[in-house]
N, C-alpha and C positions, 0 to 999 in steps of 0.2 A: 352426471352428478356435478354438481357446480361445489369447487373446493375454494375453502376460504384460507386464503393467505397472509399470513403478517409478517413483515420484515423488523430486522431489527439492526444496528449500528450502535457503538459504541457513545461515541459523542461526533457531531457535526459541526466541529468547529475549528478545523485544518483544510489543507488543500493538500492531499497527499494519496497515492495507490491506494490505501486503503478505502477513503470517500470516494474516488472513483469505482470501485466495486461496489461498495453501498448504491453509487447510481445505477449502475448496468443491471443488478437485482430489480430495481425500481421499472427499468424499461423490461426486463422479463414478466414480472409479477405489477404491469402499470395498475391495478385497482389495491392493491395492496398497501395499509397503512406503515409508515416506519417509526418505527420508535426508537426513540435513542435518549439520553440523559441530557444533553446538552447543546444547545442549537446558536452559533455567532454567526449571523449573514456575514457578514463584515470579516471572519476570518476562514469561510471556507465557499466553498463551491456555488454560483448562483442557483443551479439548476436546482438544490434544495427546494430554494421556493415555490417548485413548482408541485413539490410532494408534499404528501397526507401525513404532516409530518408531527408527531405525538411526544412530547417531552414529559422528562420527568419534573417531580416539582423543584428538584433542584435549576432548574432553569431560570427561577425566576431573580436570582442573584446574576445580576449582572460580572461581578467578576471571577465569577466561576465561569461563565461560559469565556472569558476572555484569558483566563490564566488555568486550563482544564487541571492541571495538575495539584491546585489547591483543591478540588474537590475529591481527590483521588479514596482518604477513609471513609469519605460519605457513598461511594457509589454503589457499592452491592446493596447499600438500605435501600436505596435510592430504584435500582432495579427491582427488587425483590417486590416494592410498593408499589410499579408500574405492571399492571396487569394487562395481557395480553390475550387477545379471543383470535379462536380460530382453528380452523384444521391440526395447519403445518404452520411453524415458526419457522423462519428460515433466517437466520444470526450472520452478520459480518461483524467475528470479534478479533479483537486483540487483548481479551481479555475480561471484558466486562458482559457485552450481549449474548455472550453461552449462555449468561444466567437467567434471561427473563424465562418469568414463568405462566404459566393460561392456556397453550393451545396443546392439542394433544397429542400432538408430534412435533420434535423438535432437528430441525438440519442444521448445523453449525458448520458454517466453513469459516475454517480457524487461517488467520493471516499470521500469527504468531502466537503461541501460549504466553497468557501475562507475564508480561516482559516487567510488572511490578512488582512480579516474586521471583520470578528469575535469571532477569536479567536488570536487576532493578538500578544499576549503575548506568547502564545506556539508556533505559528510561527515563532515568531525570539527567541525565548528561544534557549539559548546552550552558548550564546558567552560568557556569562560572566568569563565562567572559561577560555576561553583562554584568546590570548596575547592584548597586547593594540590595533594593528592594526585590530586583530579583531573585539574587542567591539567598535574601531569607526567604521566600518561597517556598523553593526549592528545598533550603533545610528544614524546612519545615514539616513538608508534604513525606522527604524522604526519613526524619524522627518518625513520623506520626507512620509511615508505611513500617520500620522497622519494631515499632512496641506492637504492632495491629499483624505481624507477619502469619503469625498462628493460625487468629481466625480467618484472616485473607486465605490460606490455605485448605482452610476446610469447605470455605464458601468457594473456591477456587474448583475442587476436587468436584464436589457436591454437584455442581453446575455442569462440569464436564461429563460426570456419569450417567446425567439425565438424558443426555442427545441419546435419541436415536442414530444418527448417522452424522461422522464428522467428515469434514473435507478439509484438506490443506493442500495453499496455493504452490508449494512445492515442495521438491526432495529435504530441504532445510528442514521446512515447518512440519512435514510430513513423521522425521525421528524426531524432532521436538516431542512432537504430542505423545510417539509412544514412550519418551523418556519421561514423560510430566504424569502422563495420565495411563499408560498402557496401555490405550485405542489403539488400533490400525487404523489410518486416515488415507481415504483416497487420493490422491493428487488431482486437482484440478485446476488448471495454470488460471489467473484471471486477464480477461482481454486488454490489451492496449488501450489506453481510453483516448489516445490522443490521434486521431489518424487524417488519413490527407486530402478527405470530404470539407471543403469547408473554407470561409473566408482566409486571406493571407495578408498580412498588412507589417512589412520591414520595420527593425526598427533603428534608428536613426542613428549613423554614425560607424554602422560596423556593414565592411565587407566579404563577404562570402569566402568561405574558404576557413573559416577559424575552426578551433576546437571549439567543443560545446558541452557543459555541465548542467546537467538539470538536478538539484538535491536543494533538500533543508538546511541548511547550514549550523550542522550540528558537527561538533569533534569527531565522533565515530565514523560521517562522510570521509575524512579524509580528502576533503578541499583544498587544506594546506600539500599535500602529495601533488596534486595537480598544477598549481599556481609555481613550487619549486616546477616540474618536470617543462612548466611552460618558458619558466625563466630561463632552463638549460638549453632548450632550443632556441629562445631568441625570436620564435616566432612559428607559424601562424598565432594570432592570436587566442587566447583562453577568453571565452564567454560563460559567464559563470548566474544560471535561472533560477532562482529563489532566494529567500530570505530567512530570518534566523537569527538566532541568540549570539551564534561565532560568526556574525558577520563582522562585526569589529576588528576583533585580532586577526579575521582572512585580508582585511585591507591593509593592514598593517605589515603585513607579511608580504603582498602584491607590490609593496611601494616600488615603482621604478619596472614592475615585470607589465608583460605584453596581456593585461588584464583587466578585462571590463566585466563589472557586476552590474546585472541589470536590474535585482528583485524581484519580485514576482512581474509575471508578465501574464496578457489575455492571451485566451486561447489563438487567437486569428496572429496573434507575434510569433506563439510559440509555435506555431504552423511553419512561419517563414523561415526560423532559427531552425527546425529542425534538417526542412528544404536548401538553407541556404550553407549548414556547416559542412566542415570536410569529413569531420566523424565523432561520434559520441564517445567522452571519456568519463571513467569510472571506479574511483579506487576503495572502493565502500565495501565492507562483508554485510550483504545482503538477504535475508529471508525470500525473495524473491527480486528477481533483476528486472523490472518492469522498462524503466528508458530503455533499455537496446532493441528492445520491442517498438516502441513508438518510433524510436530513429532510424529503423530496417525498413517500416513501413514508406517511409518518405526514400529508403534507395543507399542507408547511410549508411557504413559499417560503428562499429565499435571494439574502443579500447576498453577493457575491462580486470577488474581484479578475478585473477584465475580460482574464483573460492565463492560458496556459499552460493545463491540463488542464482546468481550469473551462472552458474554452467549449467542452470537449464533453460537460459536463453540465448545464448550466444557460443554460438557452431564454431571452435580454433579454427580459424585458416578459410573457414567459407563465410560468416557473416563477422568473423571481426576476428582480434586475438585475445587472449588472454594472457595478463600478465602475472607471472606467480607470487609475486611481493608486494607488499604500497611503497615501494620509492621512486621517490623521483625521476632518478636515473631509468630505472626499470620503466617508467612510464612512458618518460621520453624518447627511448629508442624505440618502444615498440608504438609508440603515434608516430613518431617519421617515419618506420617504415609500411604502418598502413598509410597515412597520405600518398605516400609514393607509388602504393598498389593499386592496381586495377580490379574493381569488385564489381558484380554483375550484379545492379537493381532487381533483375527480373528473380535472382536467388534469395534474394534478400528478402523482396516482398512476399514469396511466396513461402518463405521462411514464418513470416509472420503470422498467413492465412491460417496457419495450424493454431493459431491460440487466437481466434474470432471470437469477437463478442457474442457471432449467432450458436457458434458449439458450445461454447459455456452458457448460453440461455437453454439453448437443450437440453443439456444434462441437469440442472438444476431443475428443469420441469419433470424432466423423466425421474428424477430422483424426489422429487413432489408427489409426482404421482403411485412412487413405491411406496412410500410410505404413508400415504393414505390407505393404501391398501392393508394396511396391517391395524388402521384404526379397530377398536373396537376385539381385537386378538389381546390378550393378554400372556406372559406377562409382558409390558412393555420389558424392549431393550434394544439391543443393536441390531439396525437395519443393511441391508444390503441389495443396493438397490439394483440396478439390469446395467451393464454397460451400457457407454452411451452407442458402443458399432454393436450391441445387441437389439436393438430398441429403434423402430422406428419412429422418430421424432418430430410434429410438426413445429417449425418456427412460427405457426399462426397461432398456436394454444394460449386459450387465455385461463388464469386460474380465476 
């Protein structure tokens, strides 16, 4: 029986873990259209373009797809309007793609429960350090989120009760959901997207051996924590991958310290920076710790905040350490004494094989494939699909 598949993603218009999952779906379910509200080439991932990719009509406003978060009271309309065919739906949200609705099974793997009802201060966090145009925005987006909290909640709830089967990327988002919504959510780690198949090209000016940050440059990163703890040491240098609204006040703050900000950078740089640092640092409370993953693969340990997503990817004492506070000091001593250590690549990468892109393609088809099987059973409701070590899985299945 040939299953029809639809994907679905929030908005495509960042470069962050979460669009890197939307893609790995895509290479799982390759015939499969995505749908999502919001589409900017320009501010997120190329590889977009090479997918079936379905927007809503809010797309057609150019600065909603460049400033998502002005769109933010329009978007459940905006879903609810976008109809979807097919078997099984299978949703990468943080919020928004629970909701669509059409096909007659729905899988959500939840990356975070809407962080616009409940965590609604980190989600609009970042603007204050820029310009005035921005922080009206932003006040704007966050009035119009707190007079609309209500029905945001009911459309919230409503969307989440519908899945069939939820998934969340870890132990974090995993009590999330039962705190938001009461589901039991499976864990399912999402793969490193970044790995060390692939072109390498230095970039110019920095030698091997420095610390390395990969983040959005948002307040809740905790970039300033880093920059001080680089300043305490004196040295190797802080390399610091992305760009962001507190990139300002992070430079302001660097002045005179051992610290290069490069912005975004291509994939074939971010290859060399990962191969060429001494180790990945991390002072962020996370939903899921994705860089320690990608920098394990290339051989690298990491320093990390001992809390939230990071402990379920980063082993104390065997692929990095963990440090229990965001300060400085705390930082600092514990990246000098992993530079100083000797850490086994061969532990590290093989650290990393356990959260493959091909076991997470797996299970996502095996868990496709349960819940077709229940198509046409009534009443709809929570699915439970076969383990993935229950189920033998081809990685050649196509839906």
């Amino acid at each position: 029986m040939t299953v029809q598949v639809a994907l679905a993603h929030d908005y495509a218009t960042q470069r962050g873990g979460a669009e890197r999952v939307a893609l790995a779906m895509t290479r799982a379910f390759p015939e499969a259209p995505l749908h999502t509200t919001l589409y900017d080439p320009a501010g997120t991932f190329p590889e977009f373009a090479d997918v079936d990719l379905r927007t809503s009509r809010l797309d057609r406003w150019g600065v909603l797809r460049r400033h998502h978060r002005l769109a933010l009271p329009l978007l459940p309309g905006a879903v609810d309007a976008q109809a979807v065919e097919g078997d099984v739906l299978v949703a990468s949200s943080t919020g928004w793609a629970h909701g669509y609705r059409g096909a007659r099974r729905t899988v959500v793997y939840c990356h975070a429960p809407a962080r616009w009802l409940y965590q609604r201060d980190r989600y609009l966090s970042g603007q204050e350090a820029s310009g005035l145009l921005d922080r009206g925005r932003t006040a704007l987006a966050g009035a119009a989120l707190g007079m609309l909290t209500p029905r945001l909640r009911r459309w919230d709830a409503a969307a989440a009760a519908r899945a069939d089967v939820y998934l969340a990327n870890s132990t974090v988002t995993r009590d999330a959901v039962r705190a938001a919504y009461g589901i039991e959510a499976e864990i399912l780690p999402p793969p490193p997207a970044m790995m060390p198949a692939g072109e390498e090209r230095a970039v110019p000016g920095l030698e091997p051996g420095f610390l390395l940050c990969v983040a959005r440059l948002l307040p809740y990163k905790n970039v300033d924590v880093l920059i001080r703890a680089a300043s305490l040491l004196g040295g190797p240098r802080l390399v610091v991958v992305g760009d962001g609204p507190d990139r300002a006040r992070l430079e302001r703050i660097a002045t005179g310290a051992p610290v290069t900000f490069t912005g975004r950078v291509e994939d074939d740089e971010l290859r060399w920076l990962y191969r060429s640092c001494g180790a990945l640092v991390a002072a962020s409370y996370e939903d899921f710790g994705l860089s320690p993953l990608e920098a394990g693969a290339f051989g690298r340990p990491s320093v990390v905040l001992g809390a939230g997503g990071y402990l379920d990817t980063v082993v104390d004492g065997v692929t990095g350490r963990h440090v229990p506070v965001p300060e400085p000091g705390a930082f600092a001593e514990a990246a000098d004494e992993v530079l100083r250590a000797d850490w086994s690549p061969a532990v590290l990468t093989e650290h990393v094989a356990s959260f493959s892109e091909e076991r997470f393609a797996d299970r996502l088809r095996g868990i496709v494939r349960s819940v077709v099987a229940t198509v046409g059973s009534e009443p709809r409701g929570r699915v439970a699909g076969p383990r993935a070590d229950e189920e033998e899985v081809s990685t050649g299945d196509r839906a």
